[in-house]
Every structure is written in structure tokens, then in C-alpha cells.
PAZAPA-4460 file (N, C-alpha, C; in steps of 0.05 Angstrom, whole numbers, plus 32768, in hexadecimal, padded with zeros to 4 digits):
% residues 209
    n_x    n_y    n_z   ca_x   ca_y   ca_z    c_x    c_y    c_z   seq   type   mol
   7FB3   8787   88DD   7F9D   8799   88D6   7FA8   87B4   88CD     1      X     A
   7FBD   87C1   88E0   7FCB   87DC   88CD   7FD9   87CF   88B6     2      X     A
   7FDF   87BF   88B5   7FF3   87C6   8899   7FD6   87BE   8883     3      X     A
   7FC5   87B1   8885   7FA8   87B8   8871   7FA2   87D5   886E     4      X     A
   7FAB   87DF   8886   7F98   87FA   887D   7FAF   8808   8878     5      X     A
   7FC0   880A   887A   7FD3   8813   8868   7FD4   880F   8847     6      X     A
   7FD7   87F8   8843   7FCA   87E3   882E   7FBE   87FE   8819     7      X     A
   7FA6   87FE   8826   7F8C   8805   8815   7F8B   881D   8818     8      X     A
   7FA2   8836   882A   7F9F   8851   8826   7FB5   8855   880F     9      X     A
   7FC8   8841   880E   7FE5   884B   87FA   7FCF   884C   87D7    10      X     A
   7FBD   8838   87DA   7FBB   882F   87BB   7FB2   884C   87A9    11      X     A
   7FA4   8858   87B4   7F99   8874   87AB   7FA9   8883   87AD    12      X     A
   7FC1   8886   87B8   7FD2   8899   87B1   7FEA   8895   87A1    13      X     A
   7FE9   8878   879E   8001   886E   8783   7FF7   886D   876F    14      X     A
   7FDF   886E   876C   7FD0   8871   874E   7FD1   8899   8748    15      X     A
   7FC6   88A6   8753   7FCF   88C2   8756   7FE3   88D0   874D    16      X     A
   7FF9   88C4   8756   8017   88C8   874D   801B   88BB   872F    17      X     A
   8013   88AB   872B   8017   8896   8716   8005   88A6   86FF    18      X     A
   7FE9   88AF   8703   7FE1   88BA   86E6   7FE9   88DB   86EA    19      X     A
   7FF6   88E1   86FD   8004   8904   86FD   801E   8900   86E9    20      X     A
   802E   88E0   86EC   803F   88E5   86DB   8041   88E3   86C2    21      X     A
   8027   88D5   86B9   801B   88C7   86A2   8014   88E7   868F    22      X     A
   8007   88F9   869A   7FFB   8913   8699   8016   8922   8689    23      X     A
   8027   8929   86A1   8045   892E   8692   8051   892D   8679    24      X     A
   8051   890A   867E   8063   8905   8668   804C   890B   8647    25      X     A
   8037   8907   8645   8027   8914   8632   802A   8937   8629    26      X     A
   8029   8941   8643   8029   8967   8639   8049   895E   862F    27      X     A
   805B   8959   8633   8072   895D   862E   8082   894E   8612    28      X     A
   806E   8938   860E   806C   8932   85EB   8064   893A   85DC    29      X     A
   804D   8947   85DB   8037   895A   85D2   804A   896C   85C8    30      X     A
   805D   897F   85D8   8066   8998   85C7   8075   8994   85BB    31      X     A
   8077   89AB   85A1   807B   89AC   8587   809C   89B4   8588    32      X     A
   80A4   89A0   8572   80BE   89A4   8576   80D1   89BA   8561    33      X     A
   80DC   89CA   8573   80E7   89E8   856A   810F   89E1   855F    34      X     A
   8118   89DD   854B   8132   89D5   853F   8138   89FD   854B    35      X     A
   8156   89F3   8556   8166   8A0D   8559   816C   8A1D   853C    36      X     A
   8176   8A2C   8546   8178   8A42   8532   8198   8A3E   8524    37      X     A
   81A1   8A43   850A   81B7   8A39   84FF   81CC   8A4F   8507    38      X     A
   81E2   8A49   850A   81F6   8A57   850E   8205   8A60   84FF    39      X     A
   820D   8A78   84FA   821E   8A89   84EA   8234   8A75   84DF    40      X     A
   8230   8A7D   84BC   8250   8A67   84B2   825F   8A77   84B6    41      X     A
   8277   8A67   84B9   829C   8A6E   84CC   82AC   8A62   84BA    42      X     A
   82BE   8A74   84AF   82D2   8A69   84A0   82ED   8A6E   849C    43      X     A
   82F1   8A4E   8497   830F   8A4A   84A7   8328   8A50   8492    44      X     A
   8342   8A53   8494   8356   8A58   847D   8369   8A3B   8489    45      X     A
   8362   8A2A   847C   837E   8A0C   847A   8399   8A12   847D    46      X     A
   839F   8A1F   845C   83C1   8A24   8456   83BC   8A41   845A    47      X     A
   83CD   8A4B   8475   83D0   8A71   847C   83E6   8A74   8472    48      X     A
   83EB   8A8D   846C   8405   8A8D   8459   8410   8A9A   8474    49      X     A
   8428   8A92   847C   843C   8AA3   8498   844A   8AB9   848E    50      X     A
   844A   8AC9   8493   8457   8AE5   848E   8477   8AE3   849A    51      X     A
   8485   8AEA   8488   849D   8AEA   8499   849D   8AFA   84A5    52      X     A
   84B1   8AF7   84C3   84BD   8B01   84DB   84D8   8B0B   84CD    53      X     A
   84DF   8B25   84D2   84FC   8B38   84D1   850F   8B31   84E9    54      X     A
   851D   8B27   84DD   8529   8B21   84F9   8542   8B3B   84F2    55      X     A
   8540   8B48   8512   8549   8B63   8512   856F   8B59   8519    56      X     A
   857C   8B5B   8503   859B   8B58   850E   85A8   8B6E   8517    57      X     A
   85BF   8B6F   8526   85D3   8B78   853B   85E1   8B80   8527    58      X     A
   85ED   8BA1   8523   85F8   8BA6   850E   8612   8BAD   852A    59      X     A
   862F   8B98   8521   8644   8BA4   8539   8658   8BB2   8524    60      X     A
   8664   8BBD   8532   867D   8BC7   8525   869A   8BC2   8535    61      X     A
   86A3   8BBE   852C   86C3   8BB4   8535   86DC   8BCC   8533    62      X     A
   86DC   8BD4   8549   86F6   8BEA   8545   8707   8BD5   8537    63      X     A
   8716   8BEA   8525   8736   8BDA   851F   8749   8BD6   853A    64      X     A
   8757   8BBF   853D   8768   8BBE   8553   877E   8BCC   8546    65      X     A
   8785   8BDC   855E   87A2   8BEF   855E   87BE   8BD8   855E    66      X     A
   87D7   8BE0   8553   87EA   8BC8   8546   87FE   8BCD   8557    67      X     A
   8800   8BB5   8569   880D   8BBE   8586   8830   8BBB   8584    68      X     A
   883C   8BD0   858F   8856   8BCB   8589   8864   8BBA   859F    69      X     A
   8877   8BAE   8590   8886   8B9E   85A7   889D   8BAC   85B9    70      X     A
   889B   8BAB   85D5   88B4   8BBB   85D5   88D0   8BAD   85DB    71      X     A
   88E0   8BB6   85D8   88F8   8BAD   85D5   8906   8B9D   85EF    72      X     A
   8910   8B8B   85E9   8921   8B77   85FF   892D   8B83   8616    73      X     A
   892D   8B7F   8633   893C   8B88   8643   8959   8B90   863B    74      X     A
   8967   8B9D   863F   8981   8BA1   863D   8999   8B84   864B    75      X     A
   89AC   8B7E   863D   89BB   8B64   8653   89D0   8B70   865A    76      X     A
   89D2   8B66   866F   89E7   8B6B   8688   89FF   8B5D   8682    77      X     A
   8A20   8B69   8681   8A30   8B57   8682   8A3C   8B47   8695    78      X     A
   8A46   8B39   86A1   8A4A   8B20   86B1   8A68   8B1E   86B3    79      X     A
   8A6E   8B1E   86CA   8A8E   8B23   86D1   8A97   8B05   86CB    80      X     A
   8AA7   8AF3   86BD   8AAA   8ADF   86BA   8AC1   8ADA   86C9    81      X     A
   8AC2   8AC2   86E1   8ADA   8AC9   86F2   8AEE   8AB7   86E2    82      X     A
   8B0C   8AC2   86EE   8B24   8AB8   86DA   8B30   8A9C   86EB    83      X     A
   8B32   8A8D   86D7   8B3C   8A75   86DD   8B61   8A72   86F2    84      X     A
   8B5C   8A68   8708   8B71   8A64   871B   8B91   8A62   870C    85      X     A
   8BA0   8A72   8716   8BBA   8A68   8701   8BCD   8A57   8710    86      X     A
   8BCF   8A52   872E   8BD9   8A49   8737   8BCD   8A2B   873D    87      X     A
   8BE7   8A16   8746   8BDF   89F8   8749   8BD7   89F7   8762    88      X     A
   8BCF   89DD   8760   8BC1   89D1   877F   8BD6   89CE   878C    89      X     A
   8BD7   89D5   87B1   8BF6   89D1   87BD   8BF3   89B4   87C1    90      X     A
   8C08   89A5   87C6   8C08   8988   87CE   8C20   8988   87E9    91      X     A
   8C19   8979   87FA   8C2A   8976   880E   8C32   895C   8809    92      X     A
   8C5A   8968   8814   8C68   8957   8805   8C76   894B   881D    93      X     A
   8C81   893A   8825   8C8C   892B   883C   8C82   890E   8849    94      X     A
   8C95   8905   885D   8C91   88E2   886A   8C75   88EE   8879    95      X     A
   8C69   88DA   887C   8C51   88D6   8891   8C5E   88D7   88B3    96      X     A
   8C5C   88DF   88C0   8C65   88E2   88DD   8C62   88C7   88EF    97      X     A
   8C7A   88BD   88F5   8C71   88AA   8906   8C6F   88A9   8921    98      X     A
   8C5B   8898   8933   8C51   889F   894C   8C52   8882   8954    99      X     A
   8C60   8884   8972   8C63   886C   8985   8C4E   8864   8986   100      X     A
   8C48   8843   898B   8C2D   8834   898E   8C2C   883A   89AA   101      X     A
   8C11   8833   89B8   8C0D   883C   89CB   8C14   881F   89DA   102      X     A
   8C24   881C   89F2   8C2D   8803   89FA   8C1E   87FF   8A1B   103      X     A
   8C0E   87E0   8A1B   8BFD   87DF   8A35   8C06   87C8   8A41   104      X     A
   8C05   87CE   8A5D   8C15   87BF   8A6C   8BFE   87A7   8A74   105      X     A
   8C03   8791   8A69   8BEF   877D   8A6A   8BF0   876C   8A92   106      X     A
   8C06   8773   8A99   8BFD   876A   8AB6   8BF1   877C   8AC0   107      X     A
   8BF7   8796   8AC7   8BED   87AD   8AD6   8BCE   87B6   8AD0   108      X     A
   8BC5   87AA   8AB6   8BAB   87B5   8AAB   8B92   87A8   8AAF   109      X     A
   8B89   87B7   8AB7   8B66   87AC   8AC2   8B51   87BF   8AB9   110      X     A
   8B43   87B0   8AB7   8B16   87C3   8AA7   8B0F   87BD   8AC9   111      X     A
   8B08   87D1   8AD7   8AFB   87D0   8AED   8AE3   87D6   8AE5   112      X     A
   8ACF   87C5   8AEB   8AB5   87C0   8AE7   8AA8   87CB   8B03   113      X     A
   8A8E   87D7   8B01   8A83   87DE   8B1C   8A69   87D1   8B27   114      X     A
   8A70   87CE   8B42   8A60   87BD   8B4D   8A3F   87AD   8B46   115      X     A
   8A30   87A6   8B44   8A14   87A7   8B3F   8A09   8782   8B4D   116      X     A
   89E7   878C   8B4F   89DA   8777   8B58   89D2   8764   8B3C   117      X     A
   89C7   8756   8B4B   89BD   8742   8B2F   89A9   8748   8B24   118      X     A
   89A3   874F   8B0E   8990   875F   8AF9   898E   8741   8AE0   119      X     A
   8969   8746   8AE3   895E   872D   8AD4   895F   8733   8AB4   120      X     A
   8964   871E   8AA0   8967   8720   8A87   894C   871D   8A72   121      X     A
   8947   8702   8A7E   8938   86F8   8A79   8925   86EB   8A83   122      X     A
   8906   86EC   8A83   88EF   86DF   8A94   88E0   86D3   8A86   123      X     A
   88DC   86BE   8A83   88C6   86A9   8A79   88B4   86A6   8A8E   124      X     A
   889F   86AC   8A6E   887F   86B3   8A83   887C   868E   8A90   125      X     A
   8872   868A   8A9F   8862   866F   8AB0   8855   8663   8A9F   126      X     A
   8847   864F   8A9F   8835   8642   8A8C   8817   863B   8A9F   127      X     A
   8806   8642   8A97   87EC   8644   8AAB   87E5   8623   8AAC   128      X     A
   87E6   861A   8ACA   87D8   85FF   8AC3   87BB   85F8   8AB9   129      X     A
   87BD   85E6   8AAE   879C   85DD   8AA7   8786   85DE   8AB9   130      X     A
   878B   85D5   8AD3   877C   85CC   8AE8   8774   85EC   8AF0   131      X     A
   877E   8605   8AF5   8779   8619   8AFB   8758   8627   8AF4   132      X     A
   874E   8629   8B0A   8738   8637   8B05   872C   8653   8B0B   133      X     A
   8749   865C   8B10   8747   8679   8B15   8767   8687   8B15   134      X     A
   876C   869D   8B14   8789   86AD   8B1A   8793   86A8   8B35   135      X     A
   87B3   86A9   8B36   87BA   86A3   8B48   87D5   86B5   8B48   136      X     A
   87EB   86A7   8B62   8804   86B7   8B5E   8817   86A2   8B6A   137      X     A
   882B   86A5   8B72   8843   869E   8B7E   885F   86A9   8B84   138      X     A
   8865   86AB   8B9C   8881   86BB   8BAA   88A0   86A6   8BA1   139      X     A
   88A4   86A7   8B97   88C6   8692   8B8C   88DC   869F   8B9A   140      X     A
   88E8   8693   8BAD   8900   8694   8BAF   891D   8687   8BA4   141      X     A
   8935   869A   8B96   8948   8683   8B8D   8961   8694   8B93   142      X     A
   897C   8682   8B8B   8991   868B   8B8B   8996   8699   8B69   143      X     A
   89AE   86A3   8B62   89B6   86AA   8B4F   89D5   86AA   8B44   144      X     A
   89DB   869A   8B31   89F8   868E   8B31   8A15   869C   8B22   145      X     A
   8A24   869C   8B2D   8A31   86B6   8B1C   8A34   86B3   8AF8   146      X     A
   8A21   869E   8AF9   8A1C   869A   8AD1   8A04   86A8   8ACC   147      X     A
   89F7   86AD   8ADF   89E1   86BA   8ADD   89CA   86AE   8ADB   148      X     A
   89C6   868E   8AE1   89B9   867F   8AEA   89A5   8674   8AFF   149      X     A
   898F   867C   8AFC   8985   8672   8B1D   8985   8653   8B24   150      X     A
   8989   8655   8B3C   8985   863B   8B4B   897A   8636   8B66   151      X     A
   897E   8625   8B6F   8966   8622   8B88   894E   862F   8B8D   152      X     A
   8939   862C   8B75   891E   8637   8B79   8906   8630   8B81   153      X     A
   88FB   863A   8B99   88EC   862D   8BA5   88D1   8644   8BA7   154      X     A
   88BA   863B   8BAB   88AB   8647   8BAD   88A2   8651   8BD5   155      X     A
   88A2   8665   8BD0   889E   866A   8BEF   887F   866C   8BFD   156      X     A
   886C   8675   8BE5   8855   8673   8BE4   8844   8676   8BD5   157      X     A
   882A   866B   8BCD   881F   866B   8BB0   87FA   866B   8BBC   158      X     A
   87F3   8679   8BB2   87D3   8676   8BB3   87BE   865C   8BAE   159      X     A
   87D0   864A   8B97   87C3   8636   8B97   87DD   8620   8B91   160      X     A
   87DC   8604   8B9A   87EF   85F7   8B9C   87FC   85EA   8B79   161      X     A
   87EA   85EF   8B68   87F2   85F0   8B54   87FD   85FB   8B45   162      X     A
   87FC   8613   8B4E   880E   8629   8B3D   8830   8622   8B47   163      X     A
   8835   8619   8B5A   884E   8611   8B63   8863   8608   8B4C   164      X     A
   885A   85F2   8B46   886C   85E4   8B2F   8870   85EE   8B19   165      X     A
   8861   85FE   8B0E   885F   8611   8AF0   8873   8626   8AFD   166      X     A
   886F   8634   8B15   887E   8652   8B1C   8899   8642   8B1B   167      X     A
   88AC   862E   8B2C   88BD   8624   8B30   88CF   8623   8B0C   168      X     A
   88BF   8611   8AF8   88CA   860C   8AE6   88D1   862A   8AD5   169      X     A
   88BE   8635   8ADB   88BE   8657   8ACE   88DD   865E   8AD8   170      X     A
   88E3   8660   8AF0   88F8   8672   8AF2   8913   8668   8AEB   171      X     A
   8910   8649   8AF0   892A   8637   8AEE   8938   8641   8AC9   172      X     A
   8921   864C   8AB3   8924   8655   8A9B   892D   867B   8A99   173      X     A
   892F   867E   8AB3   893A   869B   8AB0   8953   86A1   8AAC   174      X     A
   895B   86B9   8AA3   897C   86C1   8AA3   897D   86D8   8AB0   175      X     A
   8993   86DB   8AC1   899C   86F4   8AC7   89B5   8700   8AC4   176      X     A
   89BD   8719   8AC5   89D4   8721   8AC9   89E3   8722   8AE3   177      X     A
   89FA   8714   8AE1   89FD   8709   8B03   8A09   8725   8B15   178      X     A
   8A09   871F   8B2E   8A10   872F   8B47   8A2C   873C   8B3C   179      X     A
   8A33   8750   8B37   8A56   8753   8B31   8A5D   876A   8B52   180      X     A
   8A75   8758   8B5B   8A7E   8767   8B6F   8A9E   8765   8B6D   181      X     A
   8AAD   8775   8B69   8ACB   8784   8B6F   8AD4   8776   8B50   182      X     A
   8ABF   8780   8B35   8AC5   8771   8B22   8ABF   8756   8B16   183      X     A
   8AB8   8743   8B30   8AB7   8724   8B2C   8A9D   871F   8B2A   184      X     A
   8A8E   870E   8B19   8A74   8705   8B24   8A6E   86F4   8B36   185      X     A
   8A60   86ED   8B52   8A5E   86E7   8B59   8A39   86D6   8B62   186      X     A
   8A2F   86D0   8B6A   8A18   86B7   8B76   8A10   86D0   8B85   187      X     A
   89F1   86D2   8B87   89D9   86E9   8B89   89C7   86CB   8B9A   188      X     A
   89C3   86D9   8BB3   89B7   86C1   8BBB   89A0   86D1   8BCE   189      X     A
   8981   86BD   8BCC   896E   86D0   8BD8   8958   86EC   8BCE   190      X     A
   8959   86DA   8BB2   8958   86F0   8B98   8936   86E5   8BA3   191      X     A
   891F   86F9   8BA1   8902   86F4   8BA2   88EF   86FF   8B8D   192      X     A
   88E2   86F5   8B84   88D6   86FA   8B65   88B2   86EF   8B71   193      X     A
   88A0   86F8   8B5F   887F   86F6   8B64   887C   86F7   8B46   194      X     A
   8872   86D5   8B3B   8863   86CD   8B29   8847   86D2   8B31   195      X     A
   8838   86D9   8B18   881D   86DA   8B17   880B   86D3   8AF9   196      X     A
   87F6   86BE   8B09   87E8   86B9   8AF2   87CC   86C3   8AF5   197      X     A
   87CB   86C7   8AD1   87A9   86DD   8AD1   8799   86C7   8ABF   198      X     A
   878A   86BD   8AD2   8772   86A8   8ABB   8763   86BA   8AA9   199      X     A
   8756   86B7   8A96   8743   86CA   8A85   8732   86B4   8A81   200      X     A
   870D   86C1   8A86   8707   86AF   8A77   86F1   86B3   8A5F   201      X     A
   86DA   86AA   8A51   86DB   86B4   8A34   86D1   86C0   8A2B   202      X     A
   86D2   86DA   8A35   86CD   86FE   8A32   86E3   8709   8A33   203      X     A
   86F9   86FD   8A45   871E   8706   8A41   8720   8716   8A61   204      X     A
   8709   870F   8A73   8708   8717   8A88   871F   870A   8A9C   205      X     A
   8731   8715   8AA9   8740   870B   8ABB   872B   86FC   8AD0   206      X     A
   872C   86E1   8ADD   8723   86DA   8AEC   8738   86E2   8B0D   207      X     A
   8726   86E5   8B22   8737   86F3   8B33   8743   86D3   8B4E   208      X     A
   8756   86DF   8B5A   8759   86C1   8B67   874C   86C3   8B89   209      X     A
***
């Protein structure tokens, strides 16, 4: 029911609007049409003739250069020229001097050598066994031969029972310089040495035993 009466109040005011604009557009056809006013003729020059520009030049003048004299050479110095030797080269004239050989008495003569212990030459590293799953060590006891040889090598004690056989073969490959007493070499016996093995594993980390 409102939107009827809505309806039927809009209709009279859309017609209202509608002949107000109707009204308008009539007064506004109706008037008489007024053409503007003409504008002053203007006139143009195409080809301008350009006036020359002076171009203002730099009047220089150049002194004469003055005519330079050269001056004369240092003076030279004379030079003492030294005089050539008149006398000869001396020469020494005579036999060559002769001198007794020096005579050594082959029984009486001896190289006394001084005492010393047995000092190692050479050490070959051990060879790590396979089975090893960590670092270890070993105490070796041996003799030492007046060739410089070890012998009787035994292991006295080892961390793991494997390392035994690898430390043993290690030292039997050593050299030393043997025992020298009153000149002679002699057998070094009771000689004690400590092999040691460092596992790494694959970071290059020593494994510990």
C-alpha cells in the first residue's frame, strides 16, 4: 500500500521537472544568434633577411723575441796522464824446497773414538691393523746388536692384543747406531721404546682408546 502511494505522489512531480526542462531548452533556442567580432589582420614576413653579426676580433701583438746568445763552453781541464812502468816484472828464480813426508807409525796408531749409547737411525712407523676400532699403544722391549740391529723384541704391554704383532714387526725393521764403549761396538741390551697408534675416523678425528 506505501509503495502505491508513493506511486501516485512521484507522478506529478516527474512531469513538473520534465515540462521545466522542456521550457529551457525553448528560451534558449529562441535567441538570436550574435557571430563574434573579426580580429585585427597580422602580418607575417616568410623570407627575414638576417643582418649580419660583427664578430669583434682580438687584435694581439707579438713582441719581437730578443736573439739569445749562446754562452761559451766550460773551460777543459788538463789530465795528468800517468807514465808507463819502465821496469820488468821480478820473477823468482830457484829449486822448489824440499820437505820430509810426514812418517806414521802404523802399529802405535789409533782414532780413539768416545764412548756413547745406542742412538736410533731409523723408525718405521707400525701398520694399523684392520680389526682396530679405536687408538691404541704398546711398551716393546729389545736388545740392540753391535750392527746396530735389534733383536729379541717382545712386547711388554699393549692396550689391545692386536696391536702386539704389528708393534713387534715395526721394530724388528729398525736401525740403530750401536753402543760404542773403549772404541769397540758392542750389544745394547734392555733398550725400551712406546709405539702408538692414532685411529682417525671420517672427519680426521683421532678416535681415543
Amino acid at each position: 500500500m506505501a509503495n502505491i502511494i508513493r506511486w501516485i505522489l512521484g507522478i506529478p512531480l516527474a512531469a513538473i521537472v520534465t515540462i521545466g526542462l522542456f521550457v529551457l531548452m525553448m528560451v534558449l533556442i529562441a535567441e538570436e544568434f550574435k557571430p563574434q567580432e573579426k580580429l585585427a589582420n597580422s602580418s607575417f614576413e616568410i623570407n627575414p633577411q638576417v643582418e649580419d653579426i660583427k664578430v669583434i676580433k682580438r687584435e694581439t701583438k707579438v713582441d719581437q723575441v730578443k736573439k739569445v746568445i749562446t754562452p761559451p763552453p766550460p773551460p777543459t781541464i788538463e789530465r795528468q796522464q800517468a807514465a808507463k812502468p819502465t821496469e820488468r816484472i821480478a820473477s823468482l828464480e830457484g829449486a822448489i824446497p824440499k820437505f820430509d813426508a810426514l812418517k806414521i807409525d802404523r802399529q802405535n796408531f789409533k782414532i780413539q773414538v768416545s764412548d756413547r749409547d745406542a742412538q736410533p737411525l731409523v723408525r718405521i712407523p707400525p701398520i694399523m691393523p684392520p680389526r682396530a676400532e679405536k687408538s691404541g699403544h704398546c711398551k716393546v722391549r729389545f736388545d740392540v746388536s753391535p750392527e746396530g740391529a735389534p733383536f729379541n723384541v717382545t712386547a711388554t704391554y699393549c692396550t689391545q692384543k692386536l696391536f702386539e704383532r704389528s708393534s713387534i714387526k715395526s721394530v724388528q725393521k729398525w736401525k740403530y747406531n750401536p753402543k760404542i764403549v773403549d772404541g769397540r761396538s758392542v750389544s745394547r741390551s734392555g733398550v725400551e721404546s712406546k709405539i702408538s697408534f692414532r685411529l682417525t675416523d671420517e672427519r680426521g678425528k683421532i678416535i681415543p682408546e
